[in-house]
N, C-alpha and C positions, 0 to 999 in steps of 0.2 A: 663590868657587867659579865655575869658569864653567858656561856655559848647557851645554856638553858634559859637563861631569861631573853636573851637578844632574839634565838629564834622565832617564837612567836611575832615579835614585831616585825621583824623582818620579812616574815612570811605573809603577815596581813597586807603589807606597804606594797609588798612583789602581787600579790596578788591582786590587791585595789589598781595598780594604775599597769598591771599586764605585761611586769619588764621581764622581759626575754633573755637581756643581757646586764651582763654589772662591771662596772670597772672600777676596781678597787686600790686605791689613791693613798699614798705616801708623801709628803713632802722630806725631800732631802734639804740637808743644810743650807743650799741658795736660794731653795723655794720650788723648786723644779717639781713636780707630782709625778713620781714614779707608781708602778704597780702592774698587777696583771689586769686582764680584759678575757674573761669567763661566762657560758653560759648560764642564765639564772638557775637551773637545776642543777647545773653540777654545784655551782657556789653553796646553793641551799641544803643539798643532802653528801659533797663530798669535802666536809670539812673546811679549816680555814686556810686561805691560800699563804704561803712562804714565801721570802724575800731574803738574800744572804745580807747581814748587818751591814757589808763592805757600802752599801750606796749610800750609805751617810759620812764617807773619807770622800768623795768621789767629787771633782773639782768641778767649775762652772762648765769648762770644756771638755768634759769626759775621763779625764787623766786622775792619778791618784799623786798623795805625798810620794817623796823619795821615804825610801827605807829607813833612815835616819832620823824623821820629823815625824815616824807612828810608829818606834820602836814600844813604844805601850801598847801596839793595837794588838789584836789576836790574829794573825795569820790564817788560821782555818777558818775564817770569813763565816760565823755561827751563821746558820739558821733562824731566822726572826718568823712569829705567826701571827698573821695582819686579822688584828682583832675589831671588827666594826663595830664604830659609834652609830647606833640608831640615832640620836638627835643629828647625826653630820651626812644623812644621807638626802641625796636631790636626783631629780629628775634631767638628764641629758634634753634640754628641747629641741635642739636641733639635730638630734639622731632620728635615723629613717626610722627603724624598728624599738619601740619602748625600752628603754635603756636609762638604769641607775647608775647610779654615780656613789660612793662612799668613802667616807675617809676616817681610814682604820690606826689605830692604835698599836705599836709593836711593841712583842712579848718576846722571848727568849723560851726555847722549849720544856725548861726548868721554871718557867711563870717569874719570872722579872723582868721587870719592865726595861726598854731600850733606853739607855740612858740620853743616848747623843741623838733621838729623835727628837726635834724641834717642839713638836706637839708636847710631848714629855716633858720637856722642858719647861715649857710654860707652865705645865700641871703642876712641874712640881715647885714654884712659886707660887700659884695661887694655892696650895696646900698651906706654904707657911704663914698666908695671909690667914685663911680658915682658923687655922691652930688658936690665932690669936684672937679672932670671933669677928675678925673684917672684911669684907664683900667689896671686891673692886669693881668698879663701872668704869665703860672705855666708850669713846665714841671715835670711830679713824673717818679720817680724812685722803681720800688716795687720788692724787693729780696724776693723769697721763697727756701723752702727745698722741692723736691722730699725725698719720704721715702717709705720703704716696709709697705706694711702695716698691721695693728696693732690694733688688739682686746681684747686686753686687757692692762690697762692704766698702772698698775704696772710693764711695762716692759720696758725698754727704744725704741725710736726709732732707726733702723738702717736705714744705705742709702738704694735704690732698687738696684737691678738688671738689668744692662743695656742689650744693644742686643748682645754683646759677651756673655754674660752669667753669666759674673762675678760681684761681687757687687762694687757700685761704691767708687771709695775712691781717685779720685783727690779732690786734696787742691791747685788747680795753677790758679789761677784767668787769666781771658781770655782765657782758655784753649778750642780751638774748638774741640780736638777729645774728650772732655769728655761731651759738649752738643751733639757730634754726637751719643754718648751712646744712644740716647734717641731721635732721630732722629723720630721715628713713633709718639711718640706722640706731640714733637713740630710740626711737619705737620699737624696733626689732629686740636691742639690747631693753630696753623695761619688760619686754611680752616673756623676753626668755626669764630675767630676773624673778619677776611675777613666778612663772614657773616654779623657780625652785627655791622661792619662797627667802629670798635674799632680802634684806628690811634696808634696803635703799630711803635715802633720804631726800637729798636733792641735788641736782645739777647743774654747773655754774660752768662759763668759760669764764680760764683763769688769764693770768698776764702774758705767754709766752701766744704764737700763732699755728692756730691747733690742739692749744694747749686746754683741756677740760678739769674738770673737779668733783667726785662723786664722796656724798656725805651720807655716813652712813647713823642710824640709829641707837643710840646708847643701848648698853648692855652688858653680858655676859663677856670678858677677855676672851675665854678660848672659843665661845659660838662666832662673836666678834672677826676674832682670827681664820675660823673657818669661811667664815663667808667670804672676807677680804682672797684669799686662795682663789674658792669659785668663782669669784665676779672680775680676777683676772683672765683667768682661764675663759670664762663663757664673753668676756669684751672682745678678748684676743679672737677669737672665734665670728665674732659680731664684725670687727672690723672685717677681717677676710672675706667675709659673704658680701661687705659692700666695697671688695677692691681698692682696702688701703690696709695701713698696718694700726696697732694699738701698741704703742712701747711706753712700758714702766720706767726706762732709763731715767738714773737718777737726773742725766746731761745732755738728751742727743742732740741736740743741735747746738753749734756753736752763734754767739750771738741771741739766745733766746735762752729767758728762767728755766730752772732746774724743776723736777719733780717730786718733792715729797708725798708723805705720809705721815698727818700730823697725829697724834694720838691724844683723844681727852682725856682725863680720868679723874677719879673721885673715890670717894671710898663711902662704904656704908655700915654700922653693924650689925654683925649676921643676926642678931635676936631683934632688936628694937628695930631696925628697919631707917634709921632718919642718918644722914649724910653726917660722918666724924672730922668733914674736915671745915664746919663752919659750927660753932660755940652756944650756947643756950640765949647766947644775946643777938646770934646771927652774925657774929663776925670771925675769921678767919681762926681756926683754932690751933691749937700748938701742935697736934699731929699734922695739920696744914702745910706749918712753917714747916715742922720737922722733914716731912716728907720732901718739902722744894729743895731745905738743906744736902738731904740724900741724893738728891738728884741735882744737885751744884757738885756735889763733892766727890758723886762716881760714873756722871752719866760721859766725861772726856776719856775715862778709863772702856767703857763700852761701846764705843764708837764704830770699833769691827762690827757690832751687829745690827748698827743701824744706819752706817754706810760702807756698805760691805764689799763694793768694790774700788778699781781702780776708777773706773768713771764716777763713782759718788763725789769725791772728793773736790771735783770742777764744780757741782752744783754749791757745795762752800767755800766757795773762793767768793770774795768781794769785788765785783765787778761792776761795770755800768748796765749788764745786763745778766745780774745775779736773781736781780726781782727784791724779794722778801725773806731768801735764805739765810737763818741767823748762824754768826760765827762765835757766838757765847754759849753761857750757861745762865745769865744774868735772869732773873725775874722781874713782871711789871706788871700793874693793874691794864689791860684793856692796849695792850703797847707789842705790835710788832714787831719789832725788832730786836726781839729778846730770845731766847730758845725757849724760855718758860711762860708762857704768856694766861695771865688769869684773866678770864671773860668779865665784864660786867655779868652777874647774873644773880636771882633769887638767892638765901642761905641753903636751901635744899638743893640747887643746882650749883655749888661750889665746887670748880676743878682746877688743875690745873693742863692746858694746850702744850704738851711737848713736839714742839716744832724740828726739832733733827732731824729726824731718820725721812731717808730718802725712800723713794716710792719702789727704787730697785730691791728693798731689804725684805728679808721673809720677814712674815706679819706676825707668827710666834715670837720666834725672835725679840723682835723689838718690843713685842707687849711684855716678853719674860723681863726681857734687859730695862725696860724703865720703871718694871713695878721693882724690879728686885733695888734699883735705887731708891724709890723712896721709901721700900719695906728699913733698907739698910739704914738711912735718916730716922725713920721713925725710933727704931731699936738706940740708934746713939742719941735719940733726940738732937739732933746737929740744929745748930741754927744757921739761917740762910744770911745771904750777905742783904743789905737793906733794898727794897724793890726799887729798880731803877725808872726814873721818872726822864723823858724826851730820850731822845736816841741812842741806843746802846751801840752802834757803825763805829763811834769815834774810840771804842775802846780796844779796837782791834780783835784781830782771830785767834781766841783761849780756846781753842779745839785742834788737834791735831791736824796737819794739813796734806795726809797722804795715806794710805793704808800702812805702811811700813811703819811709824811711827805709830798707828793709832794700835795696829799687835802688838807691839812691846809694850804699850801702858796694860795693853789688857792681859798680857802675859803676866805683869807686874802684877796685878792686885791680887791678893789672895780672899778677899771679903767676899768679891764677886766670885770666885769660882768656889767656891766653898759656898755657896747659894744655887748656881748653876749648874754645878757639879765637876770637879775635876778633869773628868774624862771627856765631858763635852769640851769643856773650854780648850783642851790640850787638839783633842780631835780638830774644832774648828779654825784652830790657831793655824794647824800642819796644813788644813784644807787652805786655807786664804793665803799660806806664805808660798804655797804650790803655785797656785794659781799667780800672784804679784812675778812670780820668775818666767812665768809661762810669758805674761805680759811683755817684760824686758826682751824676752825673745825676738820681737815683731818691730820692724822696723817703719813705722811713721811715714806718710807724705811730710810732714811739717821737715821732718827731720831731712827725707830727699830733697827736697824744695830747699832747704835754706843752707845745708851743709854738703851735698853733691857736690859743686863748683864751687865753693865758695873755701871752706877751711885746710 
């Protein structure tokens, strides 16, 4: 959109609800929302605010690649110009003074788009859906932990303290009195949501203790995408006002399920409007299969971006207290334990549940990295291995079991980065191998505990 069409809306939205100030929001590579924080008038009449490209190299912990793993980057760290989505703009509700919130689009001052922005990213997957005259639909799924909180990292997390007083410790998935624990603050958090007009679905405590579930409503990938951002951002926020934490970790407590982000999806075509992946008979159609096939045959090559750290990879580990986390790619009608799992549902509501990626993953990301598998199925028309019917546990872990390992498949594949784009996937590779070294750095209680005195 250019800067002539967006003003106008912009200026109506600033004006209707009286904001004063804007903070205008970036996601870098982890997920993190960088950007500046500007008066509404200068934002409004002094042009669009800059950002140097380098925060999209820039590690979990603030650190950048060695010199050696961005020898492609550009050194003079360009200039990017943060161009706002009027659809992706919300209201801050718990700022004192009326305060927008936006999340902008980055350009290059030559008008090319930022390749290695996450958001980009995704666009430019759902562009090659477009081309073809196909409309994806997504519905995410995003599990967090409530936890006391915790100032000092050497100590483990526990659950908070609910409004009886006592600390929380169901493990009964579905359990309403153990979300009514915590009743003040889901109120708080729906009033702010409401706000900013986030299409919240429903709310469930999941298996771990503490552990929640927020479902969101089908739709648009990248509005999808956005919202998931905001309604971390504005929990994280929610929890601190009622004196506990909200963590995405894919694994924070030991002894208690991991947290995903499951992602529905579906496809529709962009003229006729009716779901392509169930058949004029209403049954499963061959883009169906095709698309699962793509996603069997490239979703262990993309695994960086949907368990993107070192702590992801705990939550796929097979444990007694793993929960539900699948270590396949296997598919199943209406059957957990598979990564690919297809609902019972209507021919018009045919999807299929991509159960992977962990709740720590940016939500671009992951939307880009599992459409771009089954775009890539569809195009080879692949066919999928036959749907597994009772337990897929006894087949063992077909997903890489470490980030180290799950970089090198994704360095391997040339299909996916040629979808993704070159320069991201090399960018995010240097970012994530930065970061695994930074990891080995730090030296473990387990490790003091068991090999101090002992080896």
């Amino acid at each position: 959109m250019s800067n002539r069409q967006e003003q106008p809306l912009l200026n109506d939205w600033f004006q209707k609800h009286g904001i004063t100030e804007v903070e205008c929001l970036v996601s870098d590579l982890t997920g993190i929302l960088k950007g500046k924080i500007m008066p509404a008038g200068k934002y409004l009449k002094g042009g669009r605010p800059r950002l140097p490209d380098s925060i999209f190299i820039q590690t979990v912990t603030g650190g950048y690649p060695d010199d050696e793993d961005i020898r492609f980057w550009n050194p003079a760290e360009r200039d990017m110009e943060l161009v706002p989505d009027p659809s992706a703009i919300y209201l801050v509700p718990w700022a004192e003074d009326p305060t927008a919130q936006i999340i902008h689009d980055c350009f290059y001052l030559t008008g090319e788009p930022v390749e290695l922005a996450p958001r980009y990213v995704l666009k430019r997957v759902l562009d090659l859906y477009a081309a073809r005259g196909w409309t994806p639909v997504v519905a995410p799924e995003v599990e967090f932990y409530l936890v006391k909180t915790n100032t000092d990292s050497d100590y483990p997390l526990e659950p908070p303290i609910g409004r009886t007083g006592r600390q929380e410790s169901s493990r009964q998935s579905f359990s309403i009195d153990a979300v009514n624990e915590f009743d003040p603050l889901f109120e708080e958090m729906y009033d702010y949501c409401d706000a900013m007009n986030l299409d919240l679905d429903t709310l469930i405590h999941e298996e771990g203790a503490g552990q929640m579930e927020v479902n969101f409503q089908h739709g648009d990938p990248l509005a999808l995408a956005d919202q998931v951002v905001m309604f971390k951002r504005t929990l994280r926020e929610t929890a601190l006002r009622h004196g506990m934490y909200a963590t995405f970790m894919a694994k924070p407590m030991a002894g208690e399920p991991g947290s995903s982000m499951h992602i529905h999806q579906s496809l529709l075509d962009s003229k006729e409007g009716h779901n392509v992946f169930a058949d004029e008979d209403g049954q499963p159609s061959r883009l169906f299969h095709a698309f699962i096939g793509g996603q069997q045959r490239y979703l262990p090559s993309v695994m960086p971006l949907l368990a993107p750290n070192v702590n992801s990879y705990r939550r796929l580990m097979r444990t007694e207290t793993s929960g539900s986390a699948p270590i396949n790619v296997e598919w199943g009608m209406d059957n957990r334990t598979v990564g690919l799992r297809v609902p019972v549902s209507t021919p018009e509501a045919t999807r299929v549940e991509n159960r992977l990626a962990g709740a720590d993953a940016n939500p671009y990301l992951v939307m880009a990295a599992s459409l771009a598998c089954g775009y890539l199925g569809m195009l080879g028309r692949l066919e999928p291995r036959p749907p597994m019917v009772g337990s897929a546990w006894s087949g063992g872990n077909k997903l890489p079991d470490d980030i180290g390992p799950a970089l090198d498949m994704l360095h391997d594949c040339q299909p996916l980065a040629d979808i993704l784009g070159e320069r991201f996937v090399n960018s995010y590779l240097a970012v994530k191998r930065a970061e695994h070294r930074a990891y080995f750095q730090v030296i473990s209680s387990w490790e003091r505990e068991h090999l101090l005195l002992r080896v």
